[in-house]
C-alpha positions as CSV (number, residue, x, y, z in Angstrom):
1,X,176.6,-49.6,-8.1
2,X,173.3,-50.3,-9.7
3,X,171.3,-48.2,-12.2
4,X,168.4,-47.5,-13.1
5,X,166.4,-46.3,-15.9
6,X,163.0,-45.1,-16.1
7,X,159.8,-43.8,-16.6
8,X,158.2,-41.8,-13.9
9,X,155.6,-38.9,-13.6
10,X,156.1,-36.4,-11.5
11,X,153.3,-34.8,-9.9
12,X,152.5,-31.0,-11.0
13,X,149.7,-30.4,-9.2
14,X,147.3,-30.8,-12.5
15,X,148.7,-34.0,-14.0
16,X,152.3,-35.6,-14.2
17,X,155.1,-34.4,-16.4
18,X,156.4,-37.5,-18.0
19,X,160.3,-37.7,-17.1
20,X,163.0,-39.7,-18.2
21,X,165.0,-40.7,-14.8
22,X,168.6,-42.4,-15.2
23,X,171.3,-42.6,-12.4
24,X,172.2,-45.1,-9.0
25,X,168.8,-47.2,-8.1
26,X,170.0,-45.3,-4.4
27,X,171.3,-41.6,-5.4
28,X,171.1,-40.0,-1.9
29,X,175.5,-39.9,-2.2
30,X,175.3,-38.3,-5.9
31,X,174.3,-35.0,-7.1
32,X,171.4,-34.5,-9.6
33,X,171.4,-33.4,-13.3
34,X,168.3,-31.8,-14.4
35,X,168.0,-31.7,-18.3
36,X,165.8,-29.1,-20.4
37,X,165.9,-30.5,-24.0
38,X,165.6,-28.4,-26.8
39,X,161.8,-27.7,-28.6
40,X,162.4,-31.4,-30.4
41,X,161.7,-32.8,-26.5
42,X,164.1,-35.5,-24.9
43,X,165.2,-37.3,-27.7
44,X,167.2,-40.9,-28.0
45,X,170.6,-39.2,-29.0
46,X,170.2,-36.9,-26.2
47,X,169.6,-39.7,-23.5
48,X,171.9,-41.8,-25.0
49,X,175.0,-39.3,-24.4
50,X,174.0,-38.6,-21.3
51,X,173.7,-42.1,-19.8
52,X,177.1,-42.7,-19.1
53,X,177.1,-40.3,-16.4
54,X,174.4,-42.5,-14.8
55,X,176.9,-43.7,-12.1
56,X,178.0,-40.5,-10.6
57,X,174.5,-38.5,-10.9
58,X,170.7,-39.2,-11.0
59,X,169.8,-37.4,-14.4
60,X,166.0,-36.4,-15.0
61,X,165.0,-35.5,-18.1
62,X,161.4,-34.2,-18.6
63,X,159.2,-33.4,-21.2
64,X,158.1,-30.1,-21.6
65,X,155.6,-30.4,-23.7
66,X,153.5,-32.7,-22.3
67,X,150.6,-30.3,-21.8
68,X,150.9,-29.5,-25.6
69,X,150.9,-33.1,-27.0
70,X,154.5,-33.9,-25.9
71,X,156.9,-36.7,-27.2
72,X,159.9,-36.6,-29.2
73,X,159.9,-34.8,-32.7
74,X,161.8,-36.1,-35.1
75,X,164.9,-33.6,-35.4
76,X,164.1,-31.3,-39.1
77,X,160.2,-31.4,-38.1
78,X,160.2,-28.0,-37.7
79,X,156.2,-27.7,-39.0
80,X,155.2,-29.9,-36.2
81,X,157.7,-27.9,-33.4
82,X,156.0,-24.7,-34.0
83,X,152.4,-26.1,-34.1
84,X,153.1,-27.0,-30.5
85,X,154.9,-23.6,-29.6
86,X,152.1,-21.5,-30.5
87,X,149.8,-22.9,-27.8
88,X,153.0,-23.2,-25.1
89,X,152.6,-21.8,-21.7
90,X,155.6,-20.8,-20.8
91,X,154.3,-20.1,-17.2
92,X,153.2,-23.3,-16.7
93,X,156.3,-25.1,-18.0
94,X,158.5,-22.9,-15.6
95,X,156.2,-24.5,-12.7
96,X,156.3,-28.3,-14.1
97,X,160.3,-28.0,-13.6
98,X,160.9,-26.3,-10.7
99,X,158.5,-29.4,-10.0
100,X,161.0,-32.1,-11.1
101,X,164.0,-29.9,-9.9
102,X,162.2,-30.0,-6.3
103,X,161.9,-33.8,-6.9
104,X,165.5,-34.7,-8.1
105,X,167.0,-32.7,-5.1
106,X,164.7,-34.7,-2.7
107,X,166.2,-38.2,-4.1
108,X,170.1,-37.1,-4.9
109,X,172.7,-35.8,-2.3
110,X,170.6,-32.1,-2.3
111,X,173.0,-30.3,-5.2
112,X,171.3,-30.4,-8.7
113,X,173.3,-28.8,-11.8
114,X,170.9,-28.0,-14.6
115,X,171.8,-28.9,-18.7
116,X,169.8,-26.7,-21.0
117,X,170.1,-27.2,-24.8
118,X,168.4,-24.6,-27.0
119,X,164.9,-23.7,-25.6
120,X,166.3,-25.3,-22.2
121,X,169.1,-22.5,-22.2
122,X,167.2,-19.9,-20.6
123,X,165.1,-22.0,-17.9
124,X,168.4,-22.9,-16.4
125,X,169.6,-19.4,-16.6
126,X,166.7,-18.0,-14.8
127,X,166.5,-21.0,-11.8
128,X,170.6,-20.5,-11.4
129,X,169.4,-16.7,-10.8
130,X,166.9,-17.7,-8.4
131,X,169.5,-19.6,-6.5
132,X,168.1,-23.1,-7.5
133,X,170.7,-24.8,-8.9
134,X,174.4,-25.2,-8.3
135,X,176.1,-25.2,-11.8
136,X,174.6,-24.9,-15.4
137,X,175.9,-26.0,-18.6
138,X,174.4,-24.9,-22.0
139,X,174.5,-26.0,-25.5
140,X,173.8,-23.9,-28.1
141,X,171.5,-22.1,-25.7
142,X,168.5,-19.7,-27.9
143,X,167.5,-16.8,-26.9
144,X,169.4,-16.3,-23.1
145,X,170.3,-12.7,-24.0
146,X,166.9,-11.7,-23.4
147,X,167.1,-13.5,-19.6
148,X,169.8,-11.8,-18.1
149,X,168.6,-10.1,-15.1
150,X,169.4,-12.2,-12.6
151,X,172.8,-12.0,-13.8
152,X,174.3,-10.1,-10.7
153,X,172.6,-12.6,-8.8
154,X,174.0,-15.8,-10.1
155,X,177.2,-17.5,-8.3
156,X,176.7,-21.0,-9.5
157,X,179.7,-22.2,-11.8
158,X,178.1,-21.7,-15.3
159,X,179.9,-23.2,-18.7
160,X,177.7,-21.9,-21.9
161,X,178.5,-23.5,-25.3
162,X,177.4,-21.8,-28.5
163,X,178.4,-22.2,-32.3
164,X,180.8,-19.4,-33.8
165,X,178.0,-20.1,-36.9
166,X,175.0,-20.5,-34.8
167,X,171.8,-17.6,-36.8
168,X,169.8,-18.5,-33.2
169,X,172.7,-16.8,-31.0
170,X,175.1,-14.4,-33.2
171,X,178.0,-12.8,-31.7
172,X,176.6,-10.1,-30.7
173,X,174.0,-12.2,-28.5
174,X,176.7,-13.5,-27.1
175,X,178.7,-10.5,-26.4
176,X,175.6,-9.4,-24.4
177,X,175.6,-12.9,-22.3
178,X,179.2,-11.9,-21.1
179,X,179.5,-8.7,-20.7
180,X,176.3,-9.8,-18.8
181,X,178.2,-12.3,-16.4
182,X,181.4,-9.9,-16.2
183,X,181.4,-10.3,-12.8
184,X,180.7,-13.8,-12.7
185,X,183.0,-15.7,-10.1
186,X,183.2,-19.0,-12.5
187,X,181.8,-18.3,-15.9
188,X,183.1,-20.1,-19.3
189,X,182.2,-19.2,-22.6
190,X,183.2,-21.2,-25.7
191,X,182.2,-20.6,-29.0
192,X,183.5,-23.2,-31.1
193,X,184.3,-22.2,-34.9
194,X,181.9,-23.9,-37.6
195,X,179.7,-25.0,-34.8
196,X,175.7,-24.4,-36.4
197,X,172.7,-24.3,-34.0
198,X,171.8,-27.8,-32.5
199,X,175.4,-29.2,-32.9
200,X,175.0,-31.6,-30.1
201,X,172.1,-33.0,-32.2
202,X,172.4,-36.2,-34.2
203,X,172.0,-35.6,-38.2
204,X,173.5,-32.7,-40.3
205,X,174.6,-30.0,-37.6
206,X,176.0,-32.4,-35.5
207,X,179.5,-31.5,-34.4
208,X,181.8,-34.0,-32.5
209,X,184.4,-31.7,-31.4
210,X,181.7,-29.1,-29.6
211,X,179.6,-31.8,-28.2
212,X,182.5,-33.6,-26.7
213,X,183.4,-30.8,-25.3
214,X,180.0,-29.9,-23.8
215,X,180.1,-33.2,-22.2
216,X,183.5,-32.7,-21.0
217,X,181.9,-29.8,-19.5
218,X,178.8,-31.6,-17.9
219,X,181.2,-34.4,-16.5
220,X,183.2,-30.9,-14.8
221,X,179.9,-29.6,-13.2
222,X,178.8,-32.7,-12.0
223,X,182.5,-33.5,-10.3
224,X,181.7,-30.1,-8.1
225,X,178.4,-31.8,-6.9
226,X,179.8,-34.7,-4.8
């Protein structure tokens, strides 16, 4: 099967959000993997790990930021993350991916799981609420407890990874995401012991055992697509 890789914008109505497309040059027999990076935007590492599950889904990953500068920060830059937070519309972000999402289901087999990683934890959250995807994975997902109202609406399988050491998302964060999803029909939670905040990230908190794992999990999700 050929792949391809790259470059598109898709169309928001007031300008393209730059997005990242991997996956089967023809996708209409795979299902789609929409990917919300964290605030350092859709970085190398990030693609990199992702790219071997190019043959069994198309995998878009946008940049959020794009209205706000946009590009990749270099992970540690956190001076130059939060210059670009404090003029974020979080409005208009919500609207540039339910953009992509709408685009990614029109070119795959019509079933689109979502990945969020930190500040992409509760976007994917909130559309699985909304009925608009059909599984979610998170890593190290900041701030979900505070999107959890939709809960009782979401069906979608959901696996949500988190460090047992993770300041973003303490235990008690966590406690409130699953006592949340209680009566969730196919909900995992894994903290994984030592894990730090951005363990799926290359450099210091990088952790091999929960990022395998929350690739194991992405590989599960997307096998329930086909």
């Amino acid at each position: 099967m050929r792949e391809s890789n790259h470059l598109v914008e898709i169309e928001t109505g007031d300008g393209g959000i730059p997005t990242r497309v991997v996956g089967p040059s023809d996708a209409s027999k795979v299902g789609g993997l929409l990917v919300i990076p964290s605030v350092y935007g859709p970085a190398p590492d990030l693609i990199e790990r992702l790219s071997p599950y190019a043959e069994s889904a198309l995998i878009a990953f946008p940049d959020p930021f794009w209205r706000v500068g946009g590009g990749v920060v270099p992970y540690g830059e956190r001076d130059t993350v939060v210059g670009r937070m404090s003029s974020f519309d979080v409005g208009a972000c919500t609207e540039d991916l339910r953009a992509v999402l709408t685009w990614l289901r029109a070119r795959c087999n019509g079933r689109v799981a979502g990945l969020g990683i930190c500040f992409g934890g509760p976007f994917v959250l909130r559309f699985a609420g909304e009925g608009l995807l059909d599984g979610v994975v998170t890593w190290h997902g900041s701030r979900m407890e505070g999107f959890l109202k939709r809960a009782a609406d979401t069906s979608c399988p959901l696996r949500l990874h988190f460090g047992a050491d993770d300041p973003v998302t303490p235990p008690q964060a966590i406690e409130a995401i699953r006592s949340a999803f209680s009566r969730h029909p196919d909900l995992e939670i894994v903290v994984h012991a030592g894990a730090v905040h951005g363990f799926s990230h290359d450099g210091p908190a990088y952790d091999e055992k929960a990022c395998r794992a929350g690739l194991d999990a992405v590989a599960e999700v997307l096998g329930l697509l086909a």
